[in-house]
N, C-alpha and C positions, 0 to 999 in steps of 0.2 A: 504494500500500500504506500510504501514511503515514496514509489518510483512514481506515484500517481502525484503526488506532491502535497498527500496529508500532515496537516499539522499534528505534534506530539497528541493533541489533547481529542481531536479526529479520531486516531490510531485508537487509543485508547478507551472513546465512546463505543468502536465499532468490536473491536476485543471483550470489551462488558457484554454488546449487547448478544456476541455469539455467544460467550460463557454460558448467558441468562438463557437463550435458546436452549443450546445445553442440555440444561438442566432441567428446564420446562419439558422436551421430549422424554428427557429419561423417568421424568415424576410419571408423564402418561403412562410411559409402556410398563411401570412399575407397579403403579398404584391404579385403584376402582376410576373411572373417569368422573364419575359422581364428586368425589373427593380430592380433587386436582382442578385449583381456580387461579388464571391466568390473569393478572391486577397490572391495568397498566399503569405506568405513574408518568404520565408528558408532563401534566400539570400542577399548581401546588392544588388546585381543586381535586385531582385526581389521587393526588395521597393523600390526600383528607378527608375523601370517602373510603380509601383502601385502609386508613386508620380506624375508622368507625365500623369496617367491615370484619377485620382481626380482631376488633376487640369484643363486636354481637357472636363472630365463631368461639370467638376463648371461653365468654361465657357459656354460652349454648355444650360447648364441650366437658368442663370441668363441674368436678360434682358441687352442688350447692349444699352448702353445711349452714 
């Protein structure tokens, strides 16, 4: 990619974003598809429903005492 004439910080958005691919294919082919949820985050709106979303799972998951 450097030959293409990307910047250090370029490189490095496009290297996260494969990792994150990744890692997203291997949860599918690992786990129920039910239970494998793909959160995008472009925006700070966007992590800030993907924050409200972890936390109605956490609770939904963890036993209430």
């Amino acid at each position: 990619m450097r030959c293409r004439g990307y910047n250090e910080v370029k490189l490095k958005n496009n290297i996260e974003c494969e990792i994150f691919q990744v890692i997203l294919e291997e949860a599918r082919g690992a786990y129920k598809p039910e239970i494998v949820h793909e959160l995008h985050s472009n925006t700070p709106d966007d992590m800030e429903r993907n924050l409200d979303q972890i936390v109605a799972w956490c609770s939904q998951w963890t036993p209430q005492t």
